[in-house]
N, C-alpha and C positions, 0 to 999 in steps of 0.2 A: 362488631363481629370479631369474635377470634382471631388473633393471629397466627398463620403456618407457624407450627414447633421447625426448630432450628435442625441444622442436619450437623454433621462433625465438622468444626473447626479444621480450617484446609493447615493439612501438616500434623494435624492433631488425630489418634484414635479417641474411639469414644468413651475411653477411660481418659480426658483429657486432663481431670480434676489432679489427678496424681502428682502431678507435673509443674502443674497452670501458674504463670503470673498475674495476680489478683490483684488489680488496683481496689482504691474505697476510694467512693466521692461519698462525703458529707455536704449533702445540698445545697445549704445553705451559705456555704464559703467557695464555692469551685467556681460557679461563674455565672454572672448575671445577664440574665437576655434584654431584658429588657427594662433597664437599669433605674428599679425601682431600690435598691441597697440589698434586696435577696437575691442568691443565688433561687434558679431555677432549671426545668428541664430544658429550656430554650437553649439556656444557656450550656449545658450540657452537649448539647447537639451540636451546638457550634464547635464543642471543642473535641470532637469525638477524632477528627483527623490527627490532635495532638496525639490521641489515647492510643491511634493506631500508630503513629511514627514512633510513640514511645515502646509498643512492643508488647504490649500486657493483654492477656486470652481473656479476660474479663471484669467487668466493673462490680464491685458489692457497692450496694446504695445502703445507706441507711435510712432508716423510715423517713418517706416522703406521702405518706397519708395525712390525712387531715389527722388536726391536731392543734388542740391550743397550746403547743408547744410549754407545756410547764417543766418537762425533762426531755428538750432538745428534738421533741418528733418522737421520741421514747412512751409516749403516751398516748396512743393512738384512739381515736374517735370515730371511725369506721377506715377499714381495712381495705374496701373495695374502694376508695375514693381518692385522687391525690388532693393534698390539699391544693387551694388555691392560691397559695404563693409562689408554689413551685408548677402549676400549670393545671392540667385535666389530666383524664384517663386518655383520651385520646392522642398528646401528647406520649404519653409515657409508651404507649402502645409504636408511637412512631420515632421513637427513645428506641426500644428494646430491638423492632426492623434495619434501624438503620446502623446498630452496632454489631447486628450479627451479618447486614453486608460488609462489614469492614473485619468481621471477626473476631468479633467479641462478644461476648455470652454477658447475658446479664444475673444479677442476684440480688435479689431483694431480702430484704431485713423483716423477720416474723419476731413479735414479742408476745411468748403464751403465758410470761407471768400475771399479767397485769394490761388492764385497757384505760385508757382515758376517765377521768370521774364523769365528761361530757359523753362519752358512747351511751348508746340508745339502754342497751341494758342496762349500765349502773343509773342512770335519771329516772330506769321505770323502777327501780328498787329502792329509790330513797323514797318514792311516790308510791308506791306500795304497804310499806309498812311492816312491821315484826312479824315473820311467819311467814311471810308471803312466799310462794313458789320466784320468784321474779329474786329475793333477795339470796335465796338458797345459791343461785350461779356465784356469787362472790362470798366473803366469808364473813359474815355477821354474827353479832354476839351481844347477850347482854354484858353490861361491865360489874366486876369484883364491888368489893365493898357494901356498906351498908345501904349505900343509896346510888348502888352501880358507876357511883363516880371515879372508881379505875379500870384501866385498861384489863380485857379479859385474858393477857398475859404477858411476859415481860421479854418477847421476842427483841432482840435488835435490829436495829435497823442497817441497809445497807449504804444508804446515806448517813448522816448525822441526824439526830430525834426520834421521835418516837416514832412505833411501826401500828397505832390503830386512833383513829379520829373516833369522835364520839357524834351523830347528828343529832337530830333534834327532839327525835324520839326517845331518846336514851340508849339505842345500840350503837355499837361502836362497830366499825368494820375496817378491814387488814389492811396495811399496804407495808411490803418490804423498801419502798424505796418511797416518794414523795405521799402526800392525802391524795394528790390528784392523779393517784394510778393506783389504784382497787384493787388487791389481787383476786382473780376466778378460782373461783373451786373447781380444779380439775378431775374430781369424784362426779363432780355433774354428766352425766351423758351428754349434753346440750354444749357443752363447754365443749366439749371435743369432738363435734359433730359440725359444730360450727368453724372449726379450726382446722378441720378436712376440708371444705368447703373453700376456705381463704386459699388453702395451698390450691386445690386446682383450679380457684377463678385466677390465679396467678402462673401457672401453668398453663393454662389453657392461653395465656395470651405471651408463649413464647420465651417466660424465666429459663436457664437453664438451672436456678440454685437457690437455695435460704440460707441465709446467715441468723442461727436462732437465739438470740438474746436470751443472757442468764440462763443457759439450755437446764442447769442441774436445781431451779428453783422451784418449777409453777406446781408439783404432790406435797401435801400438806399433809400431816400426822392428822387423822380427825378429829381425834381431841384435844386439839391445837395445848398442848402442855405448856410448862414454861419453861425457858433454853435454860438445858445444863449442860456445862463444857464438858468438850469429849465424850457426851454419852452416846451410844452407835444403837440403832440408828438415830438420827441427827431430825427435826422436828418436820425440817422444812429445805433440808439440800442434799441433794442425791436420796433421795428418795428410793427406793425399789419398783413403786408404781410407774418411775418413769418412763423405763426402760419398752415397755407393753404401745403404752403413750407412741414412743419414735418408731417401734415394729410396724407401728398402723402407718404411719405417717412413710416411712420407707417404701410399701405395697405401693400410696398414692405417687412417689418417687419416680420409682422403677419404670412406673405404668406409662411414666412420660419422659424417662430418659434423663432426670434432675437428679442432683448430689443436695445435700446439708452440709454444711459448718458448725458446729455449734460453739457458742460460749462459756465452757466449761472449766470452771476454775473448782479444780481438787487436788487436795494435797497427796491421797494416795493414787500413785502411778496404776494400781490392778483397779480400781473402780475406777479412774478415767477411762480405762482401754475399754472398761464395758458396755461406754455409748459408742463403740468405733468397732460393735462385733459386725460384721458380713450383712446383718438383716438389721442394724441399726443405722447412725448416720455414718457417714462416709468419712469426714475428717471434724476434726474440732481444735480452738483455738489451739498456741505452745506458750504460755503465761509464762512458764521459765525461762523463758529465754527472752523474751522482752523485756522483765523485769529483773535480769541480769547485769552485775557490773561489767563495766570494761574490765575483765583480769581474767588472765589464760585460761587457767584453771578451775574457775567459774565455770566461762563458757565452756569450754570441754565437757566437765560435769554437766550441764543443762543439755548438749548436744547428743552425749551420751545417753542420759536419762532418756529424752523422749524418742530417741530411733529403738530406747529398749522397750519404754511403755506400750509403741504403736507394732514392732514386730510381732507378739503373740497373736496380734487381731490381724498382722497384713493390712494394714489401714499407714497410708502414708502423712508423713510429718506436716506441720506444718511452721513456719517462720513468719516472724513479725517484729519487727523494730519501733514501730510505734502504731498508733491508731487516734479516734480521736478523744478519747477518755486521759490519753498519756503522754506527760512532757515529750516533747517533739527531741528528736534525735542528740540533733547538736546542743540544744542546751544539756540534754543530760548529760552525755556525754564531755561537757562542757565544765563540771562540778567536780566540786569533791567527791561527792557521792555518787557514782555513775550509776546506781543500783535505780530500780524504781518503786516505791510504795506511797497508796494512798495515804497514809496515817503521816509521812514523812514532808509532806505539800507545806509549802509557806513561803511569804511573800521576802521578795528579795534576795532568796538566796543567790550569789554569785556565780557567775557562769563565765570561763574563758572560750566565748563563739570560733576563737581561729584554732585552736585543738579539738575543739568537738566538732567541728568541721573534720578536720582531720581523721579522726576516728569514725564520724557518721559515713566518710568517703570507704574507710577499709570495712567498716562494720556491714556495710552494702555487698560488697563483693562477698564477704564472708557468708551471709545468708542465704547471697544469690546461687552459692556455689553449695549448700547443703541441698540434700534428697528429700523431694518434696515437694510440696505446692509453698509459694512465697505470697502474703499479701502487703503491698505496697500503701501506703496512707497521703491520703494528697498531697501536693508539698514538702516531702519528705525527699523525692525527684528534685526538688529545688535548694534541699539545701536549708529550710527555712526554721530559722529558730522558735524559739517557745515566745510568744508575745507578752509581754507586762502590761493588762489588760486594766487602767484606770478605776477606781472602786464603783465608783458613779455608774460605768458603765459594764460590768459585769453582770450576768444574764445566769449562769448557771444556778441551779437550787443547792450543789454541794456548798457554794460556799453561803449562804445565805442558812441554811440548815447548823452548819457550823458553827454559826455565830459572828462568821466575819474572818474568821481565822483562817481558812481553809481559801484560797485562791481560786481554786476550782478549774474547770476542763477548756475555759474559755480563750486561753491561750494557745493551743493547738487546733481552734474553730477559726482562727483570723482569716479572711476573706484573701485566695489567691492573687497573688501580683502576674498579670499577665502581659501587661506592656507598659513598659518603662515609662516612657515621655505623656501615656494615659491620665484623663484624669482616673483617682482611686487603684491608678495604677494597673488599668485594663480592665479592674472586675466588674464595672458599669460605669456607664456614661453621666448620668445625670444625680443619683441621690449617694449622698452617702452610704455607706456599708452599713449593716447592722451591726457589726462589732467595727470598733475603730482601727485599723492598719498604720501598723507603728511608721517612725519617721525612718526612711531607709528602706524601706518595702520594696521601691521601685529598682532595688540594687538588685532583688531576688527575683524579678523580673523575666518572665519562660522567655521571650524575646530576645532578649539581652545575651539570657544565658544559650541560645539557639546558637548565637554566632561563636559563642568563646568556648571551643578547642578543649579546656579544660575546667569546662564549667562542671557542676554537676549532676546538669541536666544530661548532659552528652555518656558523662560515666555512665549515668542508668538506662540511655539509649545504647551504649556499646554493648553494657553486661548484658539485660535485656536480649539483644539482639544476639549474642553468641550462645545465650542461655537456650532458645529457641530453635536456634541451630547445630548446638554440637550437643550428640548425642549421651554425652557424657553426665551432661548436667539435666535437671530436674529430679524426675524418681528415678531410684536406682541404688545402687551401694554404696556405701564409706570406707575405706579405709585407711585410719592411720599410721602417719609416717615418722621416725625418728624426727624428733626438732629437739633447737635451746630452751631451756626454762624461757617461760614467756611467748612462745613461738607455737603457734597451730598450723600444721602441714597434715593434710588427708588430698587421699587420693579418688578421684573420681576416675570408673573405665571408662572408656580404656587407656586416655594417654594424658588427662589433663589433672594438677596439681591445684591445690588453691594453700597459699602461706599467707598468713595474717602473723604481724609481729606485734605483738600489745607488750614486748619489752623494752627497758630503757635505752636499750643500745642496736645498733644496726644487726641486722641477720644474715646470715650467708645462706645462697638460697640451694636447694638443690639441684644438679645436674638435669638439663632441660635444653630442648630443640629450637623452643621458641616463646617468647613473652607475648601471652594474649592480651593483656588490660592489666593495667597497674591503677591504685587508687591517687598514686601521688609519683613525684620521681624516683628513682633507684637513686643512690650515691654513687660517687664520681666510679668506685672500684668494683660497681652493681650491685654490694650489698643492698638488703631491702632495709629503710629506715622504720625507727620506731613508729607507732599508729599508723602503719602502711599494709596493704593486701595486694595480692596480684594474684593472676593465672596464670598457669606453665603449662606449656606440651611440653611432654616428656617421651 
């Protein structure tokens, strides 16, 4: 039976999205119930008290549907089902109740690019054969050449390889990201009838949100051409047809009181605003700013850009420091390169942990303190660096696709260290982790850090909790303030300041009443130190 729809977040209006502190659990690394080496919804449940002490308005899940996991849950095999490593439906139903007693809104993860090669439709279209009504949902084709033995175009791929398999019939059919996720023909009626369907069987059981994977992907030129750079429009991303697509999907929204996220990586700032008009999604990822160096003038630029790309639509910002696709905080931060790009991934590169420490502590406060909704990435609370994930035991298909070269996303999936003196270090009892947890683990430890004062578990319960409580912060205005080269100072109304100094030398801070949170100490004479953030009443 359906679950009662949630009513407002206490403290919260029902525009709470604006605002919202959005943790991400990746399910299979947060926490195991019942300590088989997978994370599960059990295990979730259990730690839902942390989720409230920490302070966060709601959880984004990423897909926990069945799935033979060939791209991390990314590949989904029915949409109404959870799989069975991480629990049942019923389960997840008593997942969604018990976090919005504690006040937390849940979000689930929709992928409309692409389904599973195992889902019911693509198995009845290999079984079908050429022509067939069954293979028309996904994108089939015969292939070039004399004896159709090439690809029917020279689309790239958004992994490493190639973007169409060939079966056994002779047609070749699409996939932008691994063989084993099809992409759907979103020209199909069925396709997007059945994708209404998934949002309100998931609605109907108490979501407040979607987080929509690849949002600018799943419209396809119909005459699938072949990719020429910089031609507009563009074959297969950001499409025009999309936009009609999220109209419908907003109507089923509205009708239940849910917001979208989506995953929209575009390089021009006036066609990203377009999926964040009034009757389209409500917010979409800020890739400039995650994929941002540590350097002043950077971030400024990036911070700038997107309060300017999101005011024409009135759609509020959003912030993000890592997720689970992207080197974890402190190790980037940690590099020479503090920047972040897929093409730039490789094994070894060097990392100083106690300054990107440093910097992940003031880099927190800094995002905490922009206008907007913030989404937090698990672990990220603790401080936890990027894992050097042994060859043998690496699981991701980017780097396998690569060729070996490419490291891949499985260093930022390491399994939570929950208690110290634990075996696996809290995150189950009996089996090993499915990804291995480096030596040290038990140091980053949520227990450990509970008790120490200046852990930086406790930072992100302090900001958190003022973020929640003074008016200042969340949505709302910017404005900045005279600083030093190197030095970011804006103003938040009515009375609170945020200064991040990303320069080599100490900063002097401006005239203020009182020190809300600092990421690190002041110096003896209160200047703030270099890679240090605080908050001021003023």
């Amino acid at each position: 039976m359906a679950a009662p729809q949630p009513g407002p977040t206490p403290g919260h209006t029902d525009d709470w999205w604006r605002g919202a502190a959005i943790y991400q659990v990746y399910p299979r690394s947060f926490a195991d119930g019942d300590g088989d080496g997978t994370g599960d919804l059990a295990g979730v449940r259990s730690r839902l008290p942390y989720l409230a002490d920490l302070g966060v308005d709601a959880i984004w899940f990423t897909p926990w549907y069945l799935s033979p996991l060939a791209d991390g849950g990314y590949d989904v095999a029915d949409y109404r089902a959870i799989d069975p490593a991480f629990g049942d439906l019923h389960e997840a139903e008593r997942l969604i109740a018990e976090a919005r007693e504690l006040g937390i809104r849940t979000i689930v993860d929709i992928v409309p690019n692409h389904v599973s090669d195992q889902h019911r439709w693509f198995r009845a279209a290999l079984a079908a054969g050429p022509g067939s009504p069954e293979r028309k949902l996904f994108h089939f084709r015969p292939g070039r050449g004399e004896h159709g033995e090439l690809p029917p175009n020279d689309w790239p791929s958004q992994f490493s390889g190639q973007t169409w398999t060939r079966v056994e019939d002779g047609e070749w059919y699409l996939h932008l990201f691994t063989p084993q996720q099809p992409d759907l023909n979103w020209a199909h009626p069925a396709v997007r009838e059945e994708h209404e369907e998934v949002l309100r069987f998931w609605f109907e059981r108490g979501v407040a949100g979607v987080r929509i994977d690849s949002a600018a992907l799943p419209a396809k030129d119909p005459d699938l051409p072949d990719f020429v750079e910089d031609r507009d429009p563009h074959p297969y991303i950001d499409r025009d047809d999309l936009h009609e697509i999220y109209r419908s999907w907003r109507r089923i929204a509205d009708a239940y009181d849910a917001i979208f996220v989506g995953e929209v990586w575009l390089p021009d700032s006036e066609r990203f605003a377009r999926y964040l008009r009034p009757d389209e999604l409500h917010t979409a990822f800020n890739f400039s700013f995650l994929s941002c160096p540590w350097d002043a003038d950077r971030l400024r630029a990036a911070i700038d850009d997107t309060l300017a790309e999101h005011a024409p639509v009135g759609a509020p910002a959003t912030w993000v420091l890592c997720n689970h696709d992207v080197t974890r905080t402190v190790t980037r931060y940690g590099r020479q390169d503090t920047a972040f790009d897929f093409a730039t991934k490789a094994f070894g590169t060097p990392a100083d942990l106690r300054l990107g420490t440093r910097r992940a502590r003031a880099a927190a406060l800094l995002a905490l303190a922009l206008p907007g909704s913030v989404y937090i990435y698990q672990g990220e609370e603790l401080g936890l660096p990027e894992a050097e994930i042994p060859r043998d035991r690496i699981q991701d298909p980017m780097h396998f696709r690569s060729g070996g070269t490419d490291p891949g996303r499985d260093g930022c999936r390491v399994p939570l260290p929950w208690t110290a003196d634990a075996p696996y270090a809290g995150f189950g009892s009996r089996t090993e982790p499915w990804l291995p947890q480096p030596e040290g683990w038990p140091a980053y430890a949520a227990d450990r850090q509970a008790a120490d004062p200046d852990s930086m578990l406790n930072l992100y319960r302090a900001a958190l909790g003022l973020r929640r409580a003074d008016p200042a912060l969340g949505d709302g205005p910017l404005r900045w303030l005279p600083s030093a080269d190197g030095v970011l100072t804006f103003h938040r109304s009515p009375d609170l300041v945020c200064v991040a100094n990303l320069a080599e030398t100490p900063a002097t801070l401006p005239d203020h009443t009182e020190i809300l949170l600092s990421s690190g100490p002041l110096d003896a004479d209160g200047r703030l130190p270099s890679d240090t953030a605080v908050w001021l009443r003023t």
